[in-house]
N, C-alpha and C positions, 0 to 999 in steps of 0.2 A: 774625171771631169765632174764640176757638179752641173748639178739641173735644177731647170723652175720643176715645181711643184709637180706643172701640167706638161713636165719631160721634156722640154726645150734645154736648149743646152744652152750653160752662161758661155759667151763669146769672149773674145777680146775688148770688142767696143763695150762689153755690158763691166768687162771690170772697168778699162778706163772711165767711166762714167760713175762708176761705184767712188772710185779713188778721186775723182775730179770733184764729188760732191761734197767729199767727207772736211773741208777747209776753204775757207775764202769763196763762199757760196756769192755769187752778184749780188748785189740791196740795187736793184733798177728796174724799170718797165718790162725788161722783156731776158732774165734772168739764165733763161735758156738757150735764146740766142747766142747770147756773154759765151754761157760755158760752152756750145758747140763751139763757138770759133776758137776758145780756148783748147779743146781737145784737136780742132782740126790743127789747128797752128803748132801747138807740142805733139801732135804724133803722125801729120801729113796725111788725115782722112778729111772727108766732106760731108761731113751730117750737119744737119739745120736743127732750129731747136723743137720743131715740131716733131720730128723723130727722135731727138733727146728724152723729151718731155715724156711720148708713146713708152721709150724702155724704162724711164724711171717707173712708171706707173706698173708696168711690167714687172719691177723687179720688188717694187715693193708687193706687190698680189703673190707675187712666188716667195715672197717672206727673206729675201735677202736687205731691203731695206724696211727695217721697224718703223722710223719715223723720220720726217726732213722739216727741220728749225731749230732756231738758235738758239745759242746754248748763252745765256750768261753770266755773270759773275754777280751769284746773290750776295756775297758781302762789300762789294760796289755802290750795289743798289739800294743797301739799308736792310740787307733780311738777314737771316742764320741760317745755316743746314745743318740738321744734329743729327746724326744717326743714331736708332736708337735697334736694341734687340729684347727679345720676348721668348718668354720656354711658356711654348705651347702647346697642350694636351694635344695627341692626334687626332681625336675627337670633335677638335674645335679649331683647328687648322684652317679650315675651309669658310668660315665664320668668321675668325680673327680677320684672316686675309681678305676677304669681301667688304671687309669693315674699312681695312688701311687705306684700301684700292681706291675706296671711295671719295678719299679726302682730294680735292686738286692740289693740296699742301705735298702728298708724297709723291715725289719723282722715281723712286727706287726700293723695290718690293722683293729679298729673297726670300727662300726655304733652305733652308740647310740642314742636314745631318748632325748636329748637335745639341746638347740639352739646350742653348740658346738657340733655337731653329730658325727664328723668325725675324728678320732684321729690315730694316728699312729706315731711308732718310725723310724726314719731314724740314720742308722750310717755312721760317715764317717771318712775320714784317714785325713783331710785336714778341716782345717777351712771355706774354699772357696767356700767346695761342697753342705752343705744346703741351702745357700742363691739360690747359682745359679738352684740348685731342686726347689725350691720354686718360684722363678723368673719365670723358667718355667712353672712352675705349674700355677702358675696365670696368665700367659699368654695364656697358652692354654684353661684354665675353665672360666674368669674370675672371680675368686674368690680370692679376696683382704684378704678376714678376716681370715687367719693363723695365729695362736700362737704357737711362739715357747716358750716348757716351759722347760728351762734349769734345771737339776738335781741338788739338794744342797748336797744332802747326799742320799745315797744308804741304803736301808732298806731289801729287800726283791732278793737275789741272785740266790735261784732254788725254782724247787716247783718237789715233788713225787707224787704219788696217787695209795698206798700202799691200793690194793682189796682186802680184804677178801678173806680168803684162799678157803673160801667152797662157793660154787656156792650157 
């Protein structure tokens, strides 16, 4: 069974609630309410969204939920997302990364076990602004070997992770 952090056990209601939030989030006044009566209606419990509200807060503090908002479609909107990868000394790892983190431009920061270690997507609204991220960026690390690897085709749009109802 897993646990919060602070040894509580995840329940049932805490996955339903997990799995309830991961699509079709309410856009209304009172967003929590929406989704209890949605959980009470698809699984015949009676939570309100003041106690909805209590376990999400809950479950993101115990580090099962990272973040809650919307996710949209940046080439919709007018932007790019390029992923790009970097081989970065060990040395400077910690430096590089502190650096990308920074930008509100990057959504998506790994490290990985290969000579390309360091990978991450940057978006932007303007053709101008990854170059000049990167300009920077090897200016301040010295690290020349960034690859940008332009998207040909989109494959993979969302991801769910639909828990098991029963603890």
């Amino acid at each position: 069974m897993s646990e919060f952090c602070d040894g509580h056990p995840l329940d049932r209601l805490d996955r339903l609630i997990i799995n309830s939030i991961q699509e079709g989030f309410p856009i209304e006044s009172r967003p929590y309410d929406a989704l209890a009566d949605r959980i009470n209606k698809a699984h015949g419990l009676n939570i309100d969204g003041t106690e909805l509200l209590s376990r999400v807060k809950a479950l993101k503090a115990g580090g099962y939920i990272r973040r809650l908002g919307a996710v949209f479609n940046a080439r919709n909107l007018g932007y790019s997302s390029t992923l790009c990868a970097a081989r970065v000394p060990e040395d400077k790892i910690d430096q590089f990364g502190d650096l990308v983190n920074q930008s509100p431009q990057v959504t998506h920061n790994y490290l990985r076990s290969d000579d390309l270690n360091i990978w991450f997507t940057y978006t932007s609204g303007s053709p101008e602004e990854l170059p000049a991220f990167l300009d920077g960026l090897k200016r301040a690390t010295g690290i020349d070997e960034i690859y940008v690897l332009e998207s040909e085709k989109l494959f993979k749009i969302k991801v769910g992770f639909q828990l098991p109802d029963k603890a």
